[in-house]
C-alpha positions as CSV (number, residue, x, y, z in Angstrom):
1,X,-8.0,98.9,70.5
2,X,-7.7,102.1,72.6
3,X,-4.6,102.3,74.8
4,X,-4.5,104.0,78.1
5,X,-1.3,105.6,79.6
6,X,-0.4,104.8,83.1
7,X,2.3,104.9,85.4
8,X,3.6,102.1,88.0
9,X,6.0,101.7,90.4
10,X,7.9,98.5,90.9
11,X,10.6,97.3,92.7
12,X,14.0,97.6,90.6
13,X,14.7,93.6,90.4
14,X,11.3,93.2,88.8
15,X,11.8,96.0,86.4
16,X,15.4,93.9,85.2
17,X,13.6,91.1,85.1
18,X,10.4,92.9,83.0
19,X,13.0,94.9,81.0
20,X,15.1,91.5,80.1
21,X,11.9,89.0,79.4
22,X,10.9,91.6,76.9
23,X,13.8,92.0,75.0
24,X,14.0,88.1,75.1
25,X,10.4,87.9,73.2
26,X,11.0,90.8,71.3
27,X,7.8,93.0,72.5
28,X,7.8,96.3,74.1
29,X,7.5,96.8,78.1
30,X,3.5,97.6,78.0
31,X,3.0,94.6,75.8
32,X,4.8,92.5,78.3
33,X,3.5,94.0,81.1
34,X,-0.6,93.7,79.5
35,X,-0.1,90.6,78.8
36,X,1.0,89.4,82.3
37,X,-2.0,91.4,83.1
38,X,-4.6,89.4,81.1
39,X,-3.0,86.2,82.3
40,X,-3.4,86.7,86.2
41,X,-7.3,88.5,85.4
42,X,-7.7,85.0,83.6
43,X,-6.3,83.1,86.5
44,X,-8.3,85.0,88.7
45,X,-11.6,84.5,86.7
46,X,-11.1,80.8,86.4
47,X,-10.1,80.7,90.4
48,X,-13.3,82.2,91.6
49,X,-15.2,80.5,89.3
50,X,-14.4,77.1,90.2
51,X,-14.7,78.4,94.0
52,X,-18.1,78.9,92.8
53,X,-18.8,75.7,91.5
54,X,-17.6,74.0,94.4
55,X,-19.6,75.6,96.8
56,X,-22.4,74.5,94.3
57,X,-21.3,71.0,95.1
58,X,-20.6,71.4,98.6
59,X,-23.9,72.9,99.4
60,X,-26.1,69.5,99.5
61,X,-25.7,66.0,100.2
62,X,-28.1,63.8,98.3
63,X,-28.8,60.5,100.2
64,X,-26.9,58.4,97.9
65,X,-23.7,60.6,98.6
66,X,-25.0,60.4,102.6
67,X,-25.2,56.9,102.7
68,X,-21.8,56.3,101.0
69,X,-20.3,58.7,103.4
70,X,-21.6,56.7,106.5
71,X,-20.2,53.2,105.2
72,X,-16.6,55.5,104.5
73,X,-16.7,56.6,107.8
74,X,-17.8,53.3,109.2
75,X,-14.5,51.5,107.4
76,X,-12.2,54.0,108.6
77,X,-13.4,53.0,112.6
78,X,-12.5,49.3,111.5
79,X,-9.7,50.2,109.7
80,X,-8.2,52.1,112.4
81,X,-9.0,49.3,115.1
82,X,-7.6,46.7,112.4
83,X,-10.9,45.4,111.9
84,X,-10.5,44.9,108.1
């Protein structure tokens, strides 16, 4: 795979921290550092997808899930007035 040089700056307590964690796992800075990378792109790909999919689900409110909402809401009044 083609690599691409770059330079970053980061505070000097994460650099320890990135500098120690890849001595601990035996891999070099940039593999450390890329692979943190490709985790939080992940994470971030799976966040906004699922965002997506919710407002999929969010979006209409067939009249089955209407009608159950009006007999939740309705039990909650009695509830609260201890109506059980």
């Amino acid at each position: 795979m083609l690599s691409v040089k770059t330079a970053i700056s980061i505070e000097k307590p994460l650099f320890e921290e990135l500098e120690a964690l890849a001595e601990e796992m035996a891999v070099s800075r940039s593999r450390l550092i890329s692979l943190a990378a490709q985790e939080f792109i992940e994470r971030y790909k799976s966040q906004k997808l699922l965002e997506a999919i919710n407002a999929a689900c969010d979006d209409v409110r067939d009249s089955e899930e209407e009608e159950q909402h009006a007999r939740m809401r309705a039990k909650q009044r009695r509830m609260v007035k201890g109506q059980w």
